[in-house]
C-alpha positions as CSV (number, residue, x, y, z in Angstrom):
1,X,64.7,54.1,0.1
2,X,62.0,56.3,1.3
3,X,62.2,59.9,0.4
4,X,60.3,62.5,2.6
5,X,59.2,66.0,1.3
6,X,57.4,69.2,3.3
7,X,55.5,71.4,1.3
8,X,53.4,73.9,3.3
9,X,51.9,72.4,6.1
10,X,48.6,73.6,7.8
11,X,48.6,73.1,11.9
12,X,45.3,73.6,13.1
13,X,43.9,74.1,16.4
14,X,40.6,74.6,17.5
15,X,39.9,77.3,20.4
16,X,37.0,77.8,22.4
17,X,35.4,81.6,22.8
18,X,34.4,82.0,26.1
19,X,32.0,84.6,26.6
20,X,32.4,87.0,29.8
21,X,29.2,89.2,31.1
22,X,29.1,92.8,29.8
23,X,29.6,95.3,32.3
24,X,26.5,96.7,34.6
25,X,25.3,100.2,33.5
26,X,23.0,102.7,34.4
27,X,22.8,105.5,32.2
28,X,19.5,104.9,30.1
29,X,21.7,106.0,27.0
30,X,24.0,103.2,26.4
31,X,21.0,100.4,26.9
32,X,20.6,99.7,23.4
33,X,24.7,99.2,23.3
34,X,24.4,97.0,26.2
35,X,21.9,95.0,24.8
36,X,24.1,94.6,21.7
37,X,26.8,93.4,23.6
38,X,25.1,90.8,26.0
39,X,23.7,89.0,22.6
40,X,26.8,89.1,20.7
41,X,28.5,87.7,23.8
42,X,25.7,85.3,24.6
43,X,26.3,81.2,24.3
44,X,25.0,79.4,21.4
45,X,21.5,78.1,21.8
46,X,21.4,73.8,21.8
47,X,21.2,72.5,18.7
48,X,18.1,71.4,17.1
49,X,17.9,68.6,15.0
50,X,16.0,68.6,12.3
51,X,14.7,64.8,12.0
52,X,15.5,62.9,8.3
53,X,13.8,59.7,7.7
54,X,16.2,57.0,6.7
55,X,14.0,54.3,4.6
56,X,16.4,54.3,1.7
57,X,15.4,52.0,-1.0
58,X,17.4,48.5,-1.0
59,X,18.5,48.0,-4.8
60,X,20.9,44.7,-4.4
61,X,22.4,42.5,-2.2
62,X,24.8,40.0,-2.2
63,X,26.2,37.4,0.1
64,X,24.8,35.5,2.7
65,X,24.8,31.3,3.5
66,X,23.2,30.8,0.0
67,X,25.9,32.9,-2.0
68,X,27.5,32.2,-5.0
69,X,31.2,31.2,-4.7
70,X,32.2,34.7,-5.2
71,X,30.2,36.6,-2.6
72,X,30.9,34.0,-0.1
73,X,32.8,37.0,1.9
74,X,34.9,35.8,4.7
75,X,34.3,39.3,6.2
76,X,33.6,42.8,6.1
77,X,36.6,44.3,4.4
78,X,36.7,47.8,3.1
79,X,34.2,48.7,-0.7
80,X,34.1,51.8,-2.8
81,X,32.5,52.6,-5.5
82,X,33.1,53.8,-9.1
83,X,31.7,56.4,-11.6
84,X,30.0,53.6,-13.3
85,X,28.6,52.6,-10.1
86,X,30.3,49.0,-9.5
87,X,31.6,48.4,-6.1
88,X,34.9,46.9,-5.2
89,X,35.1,44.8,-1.8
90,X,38.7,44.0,-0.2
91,X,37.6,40.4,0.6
92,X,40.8,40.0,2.3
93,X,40.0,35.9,3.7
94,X,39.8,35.0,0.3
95,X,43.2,37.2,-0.9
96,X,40.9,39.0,-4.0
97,X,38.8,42.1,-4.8
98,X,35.7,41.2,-5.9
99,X,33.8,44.0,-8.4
100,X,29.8,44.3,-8.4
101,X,28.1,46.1,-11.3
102,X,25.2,48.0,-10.1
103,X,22.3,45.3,-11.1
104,X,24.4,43.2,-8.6
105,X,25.9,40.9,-11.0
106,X,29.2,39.5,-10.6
107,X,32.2,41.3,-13.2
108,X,35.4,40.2,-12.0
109,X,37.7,39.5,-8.9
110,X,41.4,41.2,-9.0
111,X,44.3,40.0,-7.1
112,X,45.1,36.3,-5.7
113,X,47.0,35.1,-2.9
114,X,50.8,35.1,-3.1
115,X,54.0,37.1,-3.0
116,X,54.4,38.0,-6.7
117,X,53.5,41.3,-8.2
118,X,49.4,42.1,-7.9
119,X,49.6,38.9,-5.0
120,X,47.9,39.3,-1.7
121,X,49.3,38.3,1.3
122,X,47.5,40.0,4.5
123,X,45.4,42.5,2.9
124,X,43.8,46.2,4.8
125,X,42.9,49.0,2.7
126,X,41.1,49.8,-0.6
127,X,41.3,53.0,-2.6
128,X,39.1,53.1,-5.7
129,X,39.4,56.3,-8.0
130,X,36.2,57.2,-10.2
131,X,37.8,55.5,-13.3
132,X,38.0,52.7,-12.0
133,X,41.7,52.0,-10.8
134,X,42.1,50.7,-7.7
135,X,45.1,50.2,-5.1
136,X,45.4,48.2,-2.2
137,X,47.6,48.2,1.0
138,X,49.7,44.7,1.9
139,X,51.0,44.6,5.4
140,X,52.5,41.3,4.4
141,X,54.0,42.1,1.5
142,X,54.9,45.8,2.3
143,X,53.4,46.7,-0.6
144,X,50.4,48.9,-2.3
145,X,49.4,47.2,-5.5
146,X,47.9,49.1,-8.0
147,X,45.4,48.0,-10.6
148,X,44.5,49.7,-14.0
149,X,40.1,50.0,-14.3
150,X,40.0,46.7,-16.3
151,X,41.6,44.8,-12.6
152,X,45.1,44.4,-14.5
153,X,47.8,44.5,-12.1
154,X,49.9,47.9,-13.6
155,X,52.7,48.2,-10.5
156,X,53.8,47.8,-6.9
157,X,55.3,50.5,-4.6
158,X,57.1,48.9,-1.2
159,X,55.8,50.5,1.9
160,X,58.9,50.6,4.3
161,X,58.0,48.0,7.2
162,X,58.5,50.7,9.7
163,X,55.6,52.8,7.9
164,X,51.9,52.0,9.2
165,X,49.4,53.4,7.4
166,X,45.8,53.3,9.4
167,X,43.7,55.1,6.7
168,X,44.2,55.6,2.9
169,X,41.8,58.2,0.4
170,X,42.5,58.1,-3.4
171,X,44.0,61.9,-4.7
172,X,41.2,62.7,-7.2
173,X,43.6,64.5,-9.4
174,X,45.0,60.4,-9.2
175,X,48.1,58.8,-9.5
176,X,48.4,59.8,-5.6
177,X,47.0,58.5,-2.2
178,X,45.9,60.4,0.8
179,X,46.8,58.4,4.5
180,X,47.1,59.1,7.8
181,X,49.6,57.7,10.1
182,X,49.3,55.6,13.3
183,X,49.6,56.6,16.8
184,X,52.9,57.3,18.4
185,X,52.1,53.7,20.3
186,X,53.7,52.0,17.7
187,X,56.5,54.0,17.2
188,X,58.9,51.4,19.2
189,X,57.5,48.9,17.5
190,X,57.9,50.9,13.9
191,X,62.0,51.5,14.9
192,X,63.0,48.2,16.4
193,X,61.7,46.9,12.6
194,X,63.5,49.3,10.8
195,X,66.4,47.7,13.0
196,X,65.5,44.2,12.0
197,X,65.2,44.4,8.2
198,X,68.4,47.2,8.0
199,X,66.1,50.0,6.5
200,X,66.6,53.7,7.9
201,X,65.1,54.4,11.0
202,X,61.9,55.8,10.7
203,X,61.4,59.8,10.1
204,X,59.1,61.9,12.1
205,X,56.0,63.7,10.6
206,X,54.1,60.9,9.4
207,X,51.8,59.9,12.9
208,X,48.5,59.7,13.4
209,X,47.9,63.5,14.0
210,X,49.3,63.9,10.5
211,X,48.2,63.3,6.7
212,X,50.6,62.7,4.1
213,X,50.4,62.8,0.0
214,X,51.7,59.6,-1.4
215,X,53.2,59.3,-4.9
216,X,52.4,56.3,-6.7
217,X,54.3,57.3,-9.7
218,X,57.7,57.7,-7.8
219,X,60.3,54.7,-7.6
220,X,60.4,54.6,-4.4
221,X,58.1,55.0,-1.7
222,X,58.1,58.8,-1.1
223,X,55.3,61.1,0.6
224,X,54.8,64.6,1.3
225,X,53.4,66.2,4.7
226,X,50.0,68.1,3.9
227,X,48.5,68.4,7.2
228,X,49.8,68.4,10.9
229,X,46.7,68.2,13.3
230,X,46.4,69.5,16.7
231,X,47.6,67.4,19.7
232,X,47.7,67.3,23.2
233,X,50.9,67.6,24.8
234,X,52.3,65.1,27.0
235,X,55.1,63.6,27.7
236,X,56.3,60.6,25.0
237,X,56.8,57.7,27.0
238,X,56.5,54.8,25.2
239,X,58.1,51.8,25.9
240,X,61.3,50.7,24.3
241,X,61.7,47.4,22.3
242,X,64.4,46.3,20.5
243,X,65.0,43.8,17.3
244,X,66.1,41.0,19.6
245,X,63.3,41.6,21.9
246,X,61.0,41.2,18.8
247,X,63.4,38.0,18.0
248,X,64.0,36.1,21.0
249,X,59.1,37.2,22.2
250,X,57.1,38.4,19.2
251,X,54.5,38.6,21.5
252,X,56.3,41.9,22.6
253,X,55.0,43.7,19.4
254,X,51.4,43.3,20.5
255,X,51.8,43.9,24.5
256,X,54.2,47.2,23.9
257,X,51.5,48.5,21.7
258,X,48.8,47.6,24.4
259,X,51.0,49.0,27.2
260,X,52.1,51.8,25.1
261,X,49.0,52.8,24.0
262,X,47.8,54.1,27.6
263,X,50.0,56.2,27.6
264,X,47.3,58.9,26.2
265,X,43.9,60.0,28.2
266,X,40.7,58.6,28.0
267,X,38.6,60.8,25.4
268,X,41.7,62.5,24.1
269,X,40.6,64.2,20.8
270,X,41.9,62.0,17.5
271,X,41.6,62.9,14.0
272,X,38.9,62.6,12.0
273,X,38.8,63.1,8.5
274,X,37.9,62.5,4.8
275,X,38.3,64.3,1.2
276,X,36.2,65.3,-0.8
277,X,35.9,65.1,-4.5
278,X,37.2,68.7,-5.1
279,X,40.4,67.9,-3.4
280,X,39.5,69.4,0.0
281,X,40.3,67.6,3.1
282,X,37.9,67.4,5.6
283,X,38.6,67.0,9.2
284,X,38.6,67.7,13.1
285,X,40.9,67.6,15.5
286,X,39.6,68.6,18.9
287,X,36.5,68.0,21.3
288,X,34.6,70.7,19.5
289,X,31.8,70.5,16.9
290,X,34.2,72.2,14.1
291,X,35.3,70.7,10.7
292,X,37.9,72.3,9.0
293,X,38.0,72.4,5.2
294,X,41.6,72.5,4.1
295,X,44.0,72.5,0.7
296,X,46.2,69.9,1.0
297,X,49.7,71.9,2.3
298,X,47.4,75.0,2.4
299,X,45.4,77.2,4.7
300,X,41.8,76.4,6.3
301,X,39.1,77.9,3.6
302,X,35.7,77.0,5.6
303,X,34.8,75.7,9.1
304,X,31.5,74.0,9.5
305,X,30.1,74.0,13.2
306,X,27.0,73.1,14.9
307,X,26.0,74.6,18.5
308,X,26.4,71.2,20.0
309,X,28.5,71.1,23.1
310,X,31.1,68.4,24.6
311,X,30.5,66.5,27.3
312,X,31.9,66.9,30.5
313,X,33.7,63.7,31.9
314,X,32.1,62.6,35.1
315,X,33.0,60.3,37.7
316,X,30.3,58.1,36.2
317,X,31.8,58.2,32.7
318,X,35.6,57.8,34.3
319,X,34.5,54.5,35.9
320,X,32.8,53.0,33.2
321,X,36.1,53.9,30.7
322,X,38.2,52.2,33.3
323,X,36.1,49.2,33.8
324,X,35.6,48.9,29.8
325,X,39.4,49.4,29.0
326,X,40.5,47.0,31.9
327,X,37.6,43.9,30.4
328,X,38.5,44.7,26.6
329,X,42.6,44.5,27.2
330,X,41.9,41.5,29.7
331,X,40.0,39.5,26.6
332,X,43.3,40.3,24.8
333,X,45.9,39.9,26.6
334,X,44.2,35.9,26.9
335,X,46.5,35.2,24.0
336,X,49.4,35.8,25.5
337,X,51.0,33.4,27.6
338,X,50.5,35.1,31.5
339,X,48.0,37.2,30.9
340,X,47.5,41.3,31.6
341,X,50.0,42.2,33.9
342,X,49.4,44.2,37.4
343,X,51.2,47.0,35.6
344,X,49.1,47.3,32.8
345,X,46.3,47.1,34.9
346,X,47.8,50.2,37.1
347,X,48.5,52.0,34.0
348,X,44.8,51.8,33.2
349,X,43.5,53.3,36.3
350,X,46.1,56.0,36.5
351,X,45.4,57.1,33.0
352,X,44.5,60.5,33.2
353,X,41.7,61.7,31.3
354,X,40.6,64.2,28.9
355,X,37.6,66.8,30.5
356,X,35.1,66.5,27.7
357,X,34.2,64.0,25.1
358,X,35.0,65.0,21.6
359,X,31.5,66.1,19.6
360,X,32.6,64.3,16.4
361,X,33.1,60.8,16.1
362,X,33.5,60.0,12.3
363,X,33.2,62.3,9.3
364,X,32.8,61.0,5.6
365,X,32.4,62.4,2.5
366,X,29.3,61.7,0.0
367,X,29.7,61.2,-3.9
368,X,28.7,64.8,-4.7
369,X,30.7,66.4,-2.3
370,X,28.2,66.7,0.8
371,X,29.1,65.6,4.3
372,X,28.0,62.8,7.1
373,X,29.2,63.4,10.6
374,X,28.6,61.2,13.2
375,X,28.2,62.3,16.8
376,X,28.5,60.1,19.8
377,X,25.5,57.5,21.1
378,X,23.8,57.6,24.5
379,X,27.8,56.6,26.0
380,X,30.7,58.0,24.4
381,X,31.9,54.8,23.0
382,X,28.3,53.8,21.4
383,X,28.9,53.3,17.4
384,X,25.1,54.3,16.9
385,X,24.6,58.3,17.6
386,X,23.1,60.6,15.2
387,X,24.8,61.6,12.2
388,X,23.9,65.5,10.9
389,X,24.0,65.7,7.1
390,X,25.6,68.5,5.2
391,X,25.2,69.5,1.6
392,X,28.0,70.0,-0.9
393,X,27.1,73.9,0.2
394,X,27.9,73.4,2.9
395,X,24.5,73.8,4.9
396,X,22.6,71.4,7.2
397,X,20.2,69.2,6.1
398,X,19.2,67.4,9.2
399,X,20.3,64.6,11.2
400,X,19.4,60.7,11.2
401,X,18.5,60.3,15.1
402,X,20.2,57.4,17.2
403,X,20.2,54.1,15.8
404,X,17.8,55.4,12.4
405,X,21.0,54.2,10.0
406,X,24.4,53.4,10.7
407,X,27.7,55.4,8.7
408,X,27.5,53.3,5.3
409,X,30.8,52.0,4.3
410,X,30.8,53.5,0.6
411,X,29.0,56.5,-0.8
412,X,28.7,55.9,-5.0
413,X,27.1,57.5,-8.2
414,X,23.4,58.2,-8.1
415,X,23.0,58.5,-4.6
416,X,24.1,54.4,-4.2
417,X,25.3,53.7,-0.8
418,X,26.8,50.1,0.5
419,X,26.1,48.7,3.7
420,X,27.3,45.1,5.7
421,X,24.8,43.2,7.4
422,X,25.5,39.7,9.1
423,X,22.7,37.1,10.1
424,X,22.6,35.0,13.2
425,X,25.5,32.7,12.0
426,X,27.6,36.2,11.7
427,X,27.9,35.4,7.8
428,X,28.2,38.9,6.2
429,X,25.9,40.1,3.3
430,X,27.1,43.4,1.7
431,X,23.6,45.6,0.6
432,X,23.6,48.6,-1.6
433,X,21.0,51.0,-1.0
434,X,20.1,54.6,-2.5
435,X,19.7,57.6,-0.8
436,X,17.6,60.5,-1.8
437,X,18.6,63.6,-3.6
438,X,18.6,65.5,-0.2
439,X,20.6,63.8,1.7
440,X,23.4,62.9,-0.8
């Protein structure tokens, strides 16, 4: 049974002020008003970064060809930290989460494969609270299995199969996650499993626009709506699939997501977001440089912005977006038998497009409560732009330029921050680092 509940729900959309010339006038009295007027109306100035230097101090690694059996990681699953600084690590290839105490030394692994309460099947997301608890997310089992702070497995809630869940944050009041939803791609796919295993159809208000508040202390899988981001309107016109489409060609679940998916514009804005250890959520949902502190189910209590401007699409940048999206779907599409389709293809190059590319790109929250955001590279898709630093007042620090550090997977105690790193043989070594007091 899934329950759904609406407390007050926060939609937030970003607008745009644009300013408009102050009138021409002559009398000599009114030149000081004037004046006034063509400043307050003025555009913002650029943005200037002010340069941080991003040598933090390595404390630990672990991993790597010459690993003990336990940090032989099969890949670079999701970590977080906790108050006593030890880092968890979703090693999902090997069905466990292994803990790290902050030397670096091994302390335990939680979980094993299997279909039994506390058993992994096909692992995705990791939510550590500061005591030490931990939960994780099992597509395969349709489950989130929740661990007490010693790693003992304490209970099981079952996700409805129709319920996708892309991003998880732990509530820091606890017993409680934080997710976001996924795109309405895969909401065909979502009802024609809810058809298949007899379960309700799906509700609406759960997407990936949206953040919901899910109980883990409930007896069934039950979540309230907290926050509806802003959207572009288009028409909905996803592809339909049935259960005995899924039955009789599986391989329609992945090619109705791909084909589904274009059905929204290049450089359409997503959300971003994170929350912080006071509750607050943290996000933005537009092209602009604005991030929106909210109370979950409550109004907007701060906006942080920079004077850093979208930019505008161009011809160049709509080429390049249709030749990458045509190359990355045509790699894909390789593992199904036939190949990307002529209409899939069309659909790509009659996508329309968004005009600007959104200014934020990623947004997370350190251990004390300041912010990273991470703006776009030289090309809008580049994983390696800036990223402007915050303080938990709010304020800018300064900004690590292009390619100085990357986002770091965890933010812990004491300023400790995890990072992966692969070598040549793309075996991955997880490295903890610590930042300085400024930039934390």
């Amino acid at each position: 049974m899934i329950t759904h509940t609406t407390p007050a729900i926060h939609r937030g959309r970003s607008t745009r002020t644009v300013p408009f010339p102050a009138p021409l006038l002559t009398v000599s009295a009114t030149a000081l008003a004037t004046t006034f007027i063509l400043i307050a109306t003025a555009p913002p100035a650029a943005a200037q970064d002010r340069p941080l230097a991003a040598d933090f101090p390595e404390v630990y690694r672990a991993g790597g060809l010459n690993a003990p059996d336990w940090a032989q990681f099969a890949g670079r699953g999701p970590v977080s930290f906790d108050a006593a600084g030890n880092l968890h690590i979703l090693d999902s290839g090997n069905y466990t989460v292994v803990v790290i105490d902050p030397q670096g030394g091994f302390v335990r692994t939680v979980g094993r494969q299997g279909e039994g309460p506390g058993e992994f099947g096909f692992t995705f997301r990791l939510v550590v609270w500061r005591d030490g608890r931990l939960a994780v997310n099992d597509l395969q089992n349709n489950a989130i299995h929740v661990f007490g702070a010693g790693g003992e497995f304490d209970h099981s809630v079952r996700v409805p199969s129709h319920v996708s869940l892309t991003s998880i944050r732990p509530d820091p009041s606890g017993g409680a996650l934080y997710a976001r939803g996924s795109s309405s791609s895969t909401s065909p796919i979502r009802e024609a499993l809810a058809e298949l295993t007899g379960e309700s159809p799906p509700e609406e208000g759960l997407d990936g626009f949206s953040i919901g508040r899910i109980d883990l202390t409930a007896d069934a899988f039950a979540f309230g709506l907290v926050l509806q981001a802003w959207r572009v309107t288009r028409e909905d016109r996803a592809e339909e699939v049935s259960a005995d489409d899924i039955l009789s060609d599986p391989s329609r679940i992945m090619s109705t997501a791909l084909t589904s998916s274009q059905d929204r514009m290049f450089f359409e804005p997503t959300l971003r977001w994170d929350i912080l250890p006071d509750g607050l959520i943290a996000y933005a949902d537009s092209s602009a440089y604005a991030i929106k502190l909210v109370r979950p189910g409550g109004p907007v209590v701060d906006v942080i912005r920079r004077p850093v401007e979208p930019e505008a699409v161009t011809r160049r940048l709509r080429s390049a977006a249709i030749e990458r999206e045509i190359g990355t779907l045509t790699r894909t599409f390789e593992r199904i038998e036939g190949g990307m389709t002529d209409d899939v293809r069309e659909r790509i190059e009659e996508r329309e497009f968004y005009p600007e590319v959104s200014v934020i790109r990623e947004i997370r929250s350190t251990w004390e409560g300041g912010l990273w955001i991470r703006r776009p590279g030289e090309e809008p898709w580049d994983t390696d732009g800036p990223i402007d630093v915050f303080g938990p007042d709010r304020q800018y620090v300064g900004t690590f330029t292009a390619g100085a550090t990357t986002m770091p997977r965890a933010f812990g105690p004491d300023g400790l921050v995890a990072y992966w790193e692969v070598d040549e043989l793309d075996v991955p070594t997880i490295v903890v680092k610590k930042l300085p007091s400024e930039v934390r």
